[in-house]
N, C-alpha and C positions, 0 to 999 in steps of 0.2 A: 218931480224929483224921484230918483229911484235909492232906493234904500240897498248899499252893497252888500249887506248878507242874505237880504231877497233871492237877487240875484245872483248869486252865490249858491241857494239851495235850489232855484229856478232852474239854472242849467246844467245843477248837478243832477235832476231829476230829470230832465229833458236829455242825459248823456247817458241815463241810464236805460230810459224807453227808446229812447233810438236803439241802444246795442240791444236793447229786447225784440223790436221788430226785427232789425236786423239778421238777429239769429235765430228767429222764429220762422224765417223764410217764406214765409203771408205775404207780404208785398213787396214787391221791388227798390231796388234800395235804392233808384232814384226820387221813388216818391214819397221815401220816408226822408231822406237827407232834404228834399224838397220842401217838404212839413216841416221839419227841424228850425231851417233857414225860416221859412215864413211866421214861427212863431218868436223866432229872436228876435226879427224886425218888426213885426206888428207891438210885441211887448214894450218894444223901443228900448231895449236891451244892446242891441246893435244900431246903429246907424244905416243910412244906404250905405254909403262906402265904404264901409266895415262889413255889412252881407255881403255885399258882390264883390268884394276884390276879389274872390277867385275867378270872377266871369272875367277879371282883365290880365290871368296869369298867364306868365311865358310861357311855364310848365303846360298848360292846358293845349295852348294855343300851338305846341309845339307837337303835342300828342294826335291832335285833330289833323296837325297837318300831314304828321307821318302815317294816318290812314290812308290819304290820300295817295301820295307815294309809295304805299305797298298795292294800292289800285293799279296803279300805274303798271305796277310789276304782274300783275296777277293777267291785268288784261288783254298784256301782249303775249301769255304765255310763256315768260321767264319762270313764275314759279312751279308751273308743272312740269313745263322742260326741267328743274333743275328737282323736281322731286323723283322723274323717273330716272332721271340720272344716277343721282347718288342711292335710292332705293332698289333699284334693280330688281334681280331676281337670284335672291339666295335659295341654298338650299337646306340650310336649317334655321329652326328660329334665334339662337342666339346669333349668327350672321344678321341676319336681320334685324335683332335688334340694334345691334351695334351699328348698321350701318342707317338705322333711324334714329337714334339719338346722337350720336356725334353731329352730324348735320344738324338738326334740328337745333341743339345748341348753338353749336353756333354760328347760324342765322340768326336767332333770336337776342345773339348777343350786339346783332347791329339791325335789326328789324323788332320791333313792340311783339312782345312774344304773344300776346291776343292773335293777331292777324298771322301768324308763322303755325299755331295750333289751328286755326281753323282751314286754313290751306291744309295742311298735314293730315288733318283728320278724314275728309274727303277722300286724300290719295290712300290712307292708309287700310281706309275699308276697304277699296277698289281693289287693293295690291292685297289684301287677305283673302279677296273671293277669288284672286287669280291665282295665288300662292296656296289654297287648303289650312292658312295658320285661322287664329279667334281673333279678331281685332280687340277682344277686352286683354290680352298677353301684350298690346302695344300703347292703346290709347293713354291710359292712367301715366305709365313712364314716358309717353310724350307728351304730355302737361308738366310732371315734375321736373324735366329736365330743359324743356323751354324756361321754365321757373327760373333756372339755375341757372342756367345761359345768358339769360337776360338780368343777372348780376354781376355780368362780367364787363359793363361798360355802361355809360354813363346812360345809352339811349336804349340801351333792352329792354327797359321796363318802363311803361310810365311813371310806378312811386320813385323812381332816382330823379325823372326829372322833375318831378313834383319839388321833393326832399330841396332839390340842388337848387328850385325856384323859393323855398322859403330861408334859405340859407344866403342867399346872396339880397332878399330882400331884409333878412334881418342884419345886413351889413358884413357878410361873411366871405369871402374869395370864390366860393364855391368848387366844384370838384372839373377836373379832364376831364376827356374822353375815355381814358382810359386806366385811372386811376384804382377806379376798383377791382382791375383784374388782380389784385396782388390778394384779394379773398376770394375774387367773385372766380377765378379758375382754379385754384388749390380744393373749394368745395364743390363745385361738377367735377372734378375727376374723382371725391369721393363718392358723389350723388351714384355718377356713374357706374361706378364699380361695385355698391349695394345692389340698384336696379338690375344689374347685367347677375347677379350670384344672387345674396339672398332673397332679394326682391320678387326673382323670376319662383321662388320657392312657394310664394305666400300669396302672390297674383292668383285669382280662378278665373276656370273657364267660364265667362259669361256669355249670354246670348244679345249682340246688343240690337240696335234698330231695322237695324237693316236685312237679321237673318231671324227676327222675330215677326214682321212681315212679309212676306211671300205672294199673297195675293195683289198683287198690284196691277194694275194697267200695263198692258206690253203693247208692243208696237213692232211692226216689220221695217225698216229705214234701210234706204240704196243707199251705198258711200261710194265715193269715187276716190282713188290714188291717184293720188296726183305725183306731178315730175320731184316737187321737195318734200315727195312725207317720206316723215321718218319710220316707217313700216316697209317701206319697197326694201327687197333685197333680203328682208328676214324670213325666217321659216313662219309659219302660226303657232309655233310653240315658244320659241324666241320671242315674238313681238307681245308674247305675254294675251294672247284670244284663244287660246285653250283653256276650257271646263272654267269660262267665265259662269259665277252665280246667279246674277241676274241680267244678265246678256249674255247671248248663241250666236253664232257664228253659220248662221244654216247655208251658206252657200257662198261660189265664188265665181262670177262672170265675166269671163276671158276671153274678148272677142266675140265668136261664135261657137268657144267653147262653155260648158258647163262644169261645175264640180259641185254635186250635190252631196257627194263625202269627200268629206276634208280632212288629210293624216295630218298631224304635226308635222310632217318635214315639208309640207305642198309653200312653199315658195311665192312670197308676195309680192308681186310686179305692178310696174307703172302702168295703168290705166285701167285697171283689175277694178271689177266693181264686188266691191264687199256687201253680201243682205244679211243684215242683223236684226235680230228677233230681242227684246228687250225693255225692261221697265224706264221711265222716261227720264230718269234722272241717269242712267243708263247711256241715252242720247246724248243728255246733254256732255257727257266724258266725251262721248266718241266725236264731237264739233269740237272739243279741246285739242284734238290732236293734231300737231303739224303738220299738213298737206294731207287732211282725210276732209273732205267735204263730201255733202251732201249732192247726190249725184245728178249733175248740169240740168237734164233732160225734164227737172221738178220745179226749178225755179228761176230757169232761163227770160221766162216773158214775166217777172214781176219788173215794177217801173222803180222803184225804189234800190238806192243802195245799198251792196251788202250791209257797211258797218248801222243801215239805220232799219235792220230786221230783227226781228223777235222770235221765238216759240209761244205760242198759244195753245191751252185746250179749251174747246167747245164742245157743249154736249148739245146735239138736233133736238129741237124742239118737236114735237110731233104736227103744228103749225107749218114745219117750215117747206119750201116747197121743193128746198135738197130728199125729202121724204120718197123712196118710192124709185129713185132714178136714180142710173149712175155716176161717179163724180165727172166721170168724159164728159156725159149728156147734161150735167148739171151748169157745163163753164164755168164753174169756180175761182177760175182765176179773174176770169173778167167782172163776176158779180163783187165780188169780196177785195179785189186786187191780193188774193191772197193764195198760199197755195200749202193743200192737204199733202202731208208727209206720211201718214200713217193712220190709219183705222183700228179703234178697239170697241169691242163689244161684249160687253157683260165681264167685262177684266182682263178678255182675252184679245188676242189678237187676230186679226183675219186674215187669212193665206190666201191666195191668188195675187192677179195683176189690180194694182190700185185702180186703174182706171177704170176696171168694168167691176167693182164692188159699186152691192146697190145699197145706197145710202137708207138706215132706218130710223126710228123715232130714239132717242138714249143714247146712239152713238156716241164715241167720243172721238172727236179727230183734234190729232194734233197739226197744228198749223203753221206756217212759216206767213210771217206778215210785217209788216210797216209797225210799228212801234206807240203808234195812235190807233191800232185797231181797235182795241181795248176800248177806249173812251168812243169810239164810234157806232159801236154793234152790240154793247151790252145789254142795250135796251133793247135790241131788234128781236123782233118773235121770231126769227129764223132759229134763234140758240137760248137754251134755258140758262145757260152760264156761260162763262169765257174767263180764266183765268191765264194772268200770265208766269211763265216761268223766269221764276229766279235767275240771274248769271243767265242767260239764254243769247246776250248779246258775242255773235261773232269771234271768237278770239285775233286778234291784231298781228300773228305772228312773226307779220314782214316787220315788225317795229320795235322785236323784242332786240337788237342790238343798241337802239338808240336808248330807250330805258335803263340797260343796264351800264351803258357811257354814262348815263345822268343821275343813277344811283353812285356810281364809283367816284363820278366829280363830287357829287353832295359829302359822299364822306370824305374824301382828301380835304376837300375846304373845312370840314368840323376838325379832322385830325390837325392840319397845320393848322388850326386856327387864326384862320383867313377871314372866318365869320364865325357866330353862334349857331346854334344847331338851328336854331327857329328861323334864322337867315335863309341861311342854308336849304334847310326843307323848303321851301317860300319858293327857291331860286328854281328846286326840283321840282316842283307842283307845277310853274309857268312853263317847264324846260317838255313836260309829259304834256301838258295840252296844246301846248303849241307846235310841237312837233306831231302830233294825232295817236299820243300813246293810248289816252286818258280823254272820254270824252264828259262833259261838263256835268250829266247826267248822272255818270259812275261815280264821279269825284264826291257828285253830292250824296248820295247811296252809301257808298262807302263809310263813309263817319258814323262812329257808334255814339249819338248822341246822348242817348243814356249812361253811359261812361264817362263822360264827359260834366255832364249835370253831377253827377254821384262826386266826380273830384271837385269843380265849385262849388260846390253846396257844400262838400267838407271845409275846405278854407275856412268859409264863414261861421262854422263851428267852430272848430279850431281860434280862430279869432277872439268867440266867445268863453272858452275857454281860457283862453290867456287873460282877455280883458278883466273877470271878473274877479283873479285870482285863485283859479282851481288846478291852472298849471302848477303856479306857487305854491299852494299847499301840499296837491302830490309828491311835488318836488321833494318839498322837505320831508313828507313821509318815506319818501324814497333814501331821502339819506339819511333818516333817521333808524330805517330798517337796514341800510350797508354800510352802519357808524362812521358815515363821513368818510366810506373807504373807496375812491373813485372802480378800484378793479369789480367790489360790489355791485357800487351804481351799474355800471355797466353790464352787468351779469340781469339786474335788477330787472333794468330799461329795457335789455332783450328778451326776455321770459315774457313780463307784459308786453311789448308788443307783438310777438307771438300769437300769443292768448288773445287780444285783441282782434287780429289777423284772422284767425281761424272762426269769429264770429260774427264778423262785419268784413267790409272791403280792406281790401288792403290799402288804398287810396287814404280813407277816413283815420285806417288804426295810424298810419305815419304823419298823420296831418296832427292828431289828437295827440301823440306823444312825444313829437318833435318842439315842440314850446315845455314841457315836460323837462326832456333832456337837456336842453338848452340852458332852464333854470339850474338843474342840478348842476353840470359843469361852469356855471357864472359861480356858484356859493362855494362851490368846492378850490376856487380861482384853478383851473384847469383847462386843458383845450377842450372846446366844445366837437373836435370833429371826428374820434374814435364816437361817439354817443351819436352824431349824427350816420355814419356808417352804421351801427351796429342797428340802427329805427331801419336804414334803406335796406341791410338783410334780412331782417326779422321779419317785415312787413314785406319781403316777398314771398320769404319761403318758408308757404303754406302748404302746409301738406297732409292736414291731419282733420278738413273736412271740405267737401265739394263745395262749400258758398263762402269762402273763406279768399278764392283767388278767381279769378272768371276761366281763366284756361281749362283750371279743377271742375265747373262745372258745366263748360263747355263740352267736354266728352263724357258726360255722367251717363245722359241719354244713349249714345253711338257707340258706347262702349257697355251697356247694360248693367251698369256698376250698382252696387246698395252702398250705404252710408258705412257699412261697417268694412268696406275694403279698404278706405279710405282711412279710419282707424288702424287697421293691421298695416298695410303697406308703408302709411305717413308718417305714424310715431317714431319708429327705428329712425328714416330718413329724418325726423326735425331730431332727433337726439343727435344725429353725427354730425348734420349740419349747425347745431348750435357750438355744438363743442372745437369744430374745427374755427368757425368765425371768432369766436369768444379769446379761441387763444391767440389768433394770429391776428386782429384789428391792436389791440396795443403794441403790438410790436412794429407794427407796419405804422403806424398814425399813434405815435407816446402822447401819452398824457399830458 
C-alpha cells in the first residue's frame, strides 16, 4: 500500500533533484531522466505502463523518424547544395547574416531544428574561414532563430510534437500543420529584427574551435573535376578556394600544363586536377562537393564499391613492414585492399609525389577503404591505431533529386492531411532506402538516441507527476497566485515554463507543465488550448542559457561562446518574445 502524501513528498523531492542535476550540467540529462524513471518504478510509484508510455509515444517515434529523413537529405547532398546556395558569398556581415537566418528559419520550420543547426554549423565555419567574418557573430543567432523557426509549425521542433502527442492522448483534437504560424511567424520576424540590430551590438568576437586550434594534421589530396561539378566554369575566387583557413589550394593540373600560382581570376575546367593542402576534416568538405572526387588514378584498382568506402587514419607502427619503403614499393593496395590518399608527419604534411614518400614509424596516412577495414586491421601490428572518420561515407549526389521529390510528397501528404506526420515520415524513410538515398547504416547512425531517451523518460515523470497530485496542487497554487484570472494563469504558466526551460530540457519543462496547464484551465472551465500553446512556446524559446535547448549548446563549443553571452544576448530576446506570444495567443486561440 502506498501511502499518497508519501508519494506526494517522494516525487516532489525527486522533481527537485532532477532539475538540480539537470542544471548543474554533471551528467547528461539522459541518465538523470533515466534515474528519475528507474526510481518511480522500482518505488512502485508508477507501474510499467505508466513508466514507459513515453517509449510508445507518436511524438517520440515521429521525432526518431525525422532523423532519419533529414539523413536522407544530408546524404545526397541536398543540404549542402542548398546551404551554399542560399549562403553564398556576401560582402558584408549584415548580408550574411540575413541571408543565414532567414533560410535557416525556415527550414527549420519544416525540418527538427536539432539536425538544420548542426548542418548549418559545419557550413557556417567553412563559409567564415572563406569569407574573413568570426563564426561566434553567426553561430549563437543560428541557434536562436532555428528556435524560432521551428515554432512556426507543428513539425519544427520536437516539443510541439511532443505537446500535440499528449494533447490528443488526453482526449484533445490536437493541433495542424500549421496552426501555430499565427505566433510562431509574428515572433521570428521580431526575433529577427533584434538579432539583425541590437543583437549584432552585444554579440563578441570569440575564438571558437576551429580557429583556436591550428595545429592539426594536414594532408596533400589530388581532386579531379569532373563533367557535373559545380566548380567548372568559375574563377577560384568565385568558387569560394581563395585564402581558405585551413585548406590551400597549392596548385592546378591542366593536362600537361602546370599552375603552381593561382590568381583568383585562373578559371576552373573540366578535368583540371586540383592539389590541396589541408586538415582532414578539410577533405572531408572537399568529397562533399558535387562532381569533385578524388582523383581516379588513387583508387581505380580497389574491388569494392564507391558508396561502401570509408576514410581511415592509421598511424605505422614501427613493427610494420610499410617502415623503411615506399608506398609504390610497399603494394598497398594489394596488402590492405586499401588505398593511402595522403601522408602526415609530425602534424605536417609531406610534399612530393605520394608514391615515392618513404613510409616511417608515427606516420599517419589517411586512407581510402572498404567500411570493415576497421574491424579487420585494428589488431594488426602493422598500425598502432586506425580510427575512422565521421560522415566519410561518399556523398550520393546523383540522388539528391529523388530525396527532395520524397521530402516534398511527405509534406503535401501531412499538409492535406492524407496521413499523420508519423505516417508520413514512415512512408519517407522506406521512399530514401529503397530508392539508395539512405543506406541502413546511416539511417541507423543518424538517430540521436539520447534525445530521444531524455523525451520518454520525461513522459514517465510527467505521469508521475499527475498521478500523485502535484499537478493539482500547482495548479491551484497557480490560480491562486492569478485569482482565478485565466489572462494571469497564462501569463503564470509561461514565465514557469520558461524558467523551467532554461534549466533542464526543453522536452521535460513541456512534459512537467502541460498536466499543470491542463488542470488549471479544467478549474477555471476554460479552453485548455491558449495554455497548451503558450507551454509549446515557452519551452522552446530558450534563450537565456546553453543547456536549456540542445541547438543553444550545440554551438557553445564552435562558436567559442562563455555562459555569460548567452545571458546578455537571450534575456532581451525572451523579453520580446514572451511579450509578443503572451499578447497575440488569446486572441488567436480565446479562452
Amino acid at each position: 500500500m502506498h501511502c499518497p502524501l508519501v508519494d506526494l513528498y517522494l516525487v516532489s523531492a525527486l522533481l527537485l533533484a532532477t532539475l538540480t542535476f539537470l542544471a548543474s550540467n554533471r551528467y547528461p540529462a539522459h541518465i538523470v531522466l533515466m534515474s528519475a524513471l528507474s526510481f518511480l518504478l522500482v518505488s512502485g510509484i508508477l507501474t510499467p505502463v505508466e513508466a514507459l508510455i513515453g517509449f510508445s509515444n507518436a511524438g517520440m517515434f515521429t521525432i526518431a523518424i525525422l532523423y532519419v529523413v533529414v539523413a536522407g537529405l544530408r546524404e545526397t547532398g541536398t543540404v549542402a547544395w542548398l546551404s551554399r546556395l542560399l549562403l553564398g558569398k556576401p560582402q558584408n556581415q549584415s548580408i550574411a547574416l540575413i541571408r543565414l537566418l532567414i533560410p535557416a528559419a525556415a527550414m527549420s520550420a519544416f525540418i527538427n531544428n536539432s539536425p538544420v543547426v548542426a548542418m548549418f554549423t559545419t557550413a557556417v565555419q567553412n563559409w567564415c574561414r572563406r569569407s574573413g567574418f568570426k563564426a561566434s557573430r553567426f553561430l549563437l543567432p543560428l541557434s536562436y532563430m532555428s528556435i524560432l523557426g521551428g515554432t512556426c509549425t507543428l513539425i519544427g521542433t520536437s516539443t510541439n510534437l511532443v505537446i500535440d502527442g499528449l494533447m490528443r492522448q488526453a482526449g484533445f483534437k490536437g493541433f495542424s500543420l500549421f496552426e501555430l504560424s499565427a505566433v510562431g511567424i509574428p515572433i521570428s520576424i521580431v526575433g529577427c529584427v533584434y538579432l539583425l540590430t541590437i543583437g549584432q551590438k552585444i554579440l563578441p568576437d570569440r575564438m571558437g574551435t576551429t580557429e583556436q586550434f591550428q595545429n592539426v594534421r594536414e594532408y596533400l589530396l589530388e581532386m579531379t573535376v569532373e563533367e557535373n561539378c559545380e566548380l567548372a566554369g568559375q574563377s577560384i575566387s568565385d568558387a569560394g578556394l581563395r585564402n581558405l583557413d585551413s585548406l590551400f589550394l597549392v596548385e592546378i593540373i591542366r593536362g600537361k600544363q602546370l599552375f603552381p600560382v593561382i590568381s583568383p581570376d585562373t578559371q576552373i575546367e573540366v578535368g583540371d586536377h586540383l592539389i590541396f593542402a589541408g586538415a582532414v576534416e578539410s577533405v572531408l568538405e572537399l568529397r562533399r562537393i558535387k562532381g569533385l572526387s578524388i582523383a581516379s588514378k588513387q583508387i581505380f584498382k580497389l574491388d569494392d564499391q564507391q558508396q561502401e568506402r570509408r576514410l581511415f587514419e592509421a598511424v605505422v607502427s614501427a613493427e610494420s613492414p610499410l617502415v623503411g619503403i615506399t608506398l609504390r614499393k610497399s603494394r598497398f593496395r594489394h596488402r590492405y585492399n586499401a588505398v593511402v590518399l595522403s601522408v602526415a608527419r609530425n602534424g605536417q604534411r609531406i610534399q612530393g609525389k605520394l608514391g615515392n614518400i618513404c613510409i616511417q614509424a608515427g606516420d599517419t596516412l589517411l586512407i581510402e577503404a572498404a567500411k570493415g577495414f576497421l574491424f579487420k586491421y585494428r589488431n594488426n601490428r602493422d598500425f598502432l591505431l586506425i580510427s575512422r572518420l565521421e560522415n566519410s561515407a561518399p556523398v550520393r549526389h546523383t540522388h539528391a533529386p529523388r530525396a527532395i521529390i520524397i521530402m516534398v510528397l511527405m509534406l503535401t501528404i501531412t499538409i492535406t492531411g492524407m496521413m499523420t506526420l508519423l505516417q508520413a515520415a514512415l512512408l519517407a524513410t522506406g521512399a530514401l532506402l529503397l530508392s539508395g538515398c539512405l543506406t541502413f547504416e546511416n539511417a541507423k547512425d543518424d538517430i540521436n538516441y539520447s534525445v530521444l531517451i531524455v523525451i520518454a523518460c520525461a513522459f514517465g515523470l510527467g505521469a508521475a507527476v499527475q498521478k500523485v497530485g502535484l499537478a493539482t496542487l500547482l495548479a491551484n497554487q497557480a490560480l491562486s497566485l492569478s485569482q482565478n484570472n485565466p489572462w494571469f494563469l497564462l501569463i503564470f504558466i509561461y514565465l514557469t515554463t520558461t524558467i523551467l526551460t532554461e534549466i533542464i530540457t526543453n522536452n521535460a519543462a513541456a512534459i512537467i507543465m502541460l498536466p499543470i496547464a491542463l488542470n488549471g484551465a479544467e478549474t477555471l472551465s476554460v479552453s485548455p488550448i491558449p495554455f497548451a500553446v503558450a507551454v509549446m512556446i515557452s519551452a522552446s524559446a530558450s534563450f537565456i542559457t546553453p543547456i536549456g535547448y540542445q541547438t543553444n549548446l550545440m554551438v557553445y563549443g564552435p562558436g567559442g561562446y562563455q555562459f555569460s553571452d548567452y545571458l546578455k544576448l537571450g534575456i532581451p530576446l525572451s523579453l520580446l518574445t514572451a511579450t509578443v506570444a503572451l499578447w497575440l495567443i488569446p486572441q488567436i486561440w480565446g479562452f
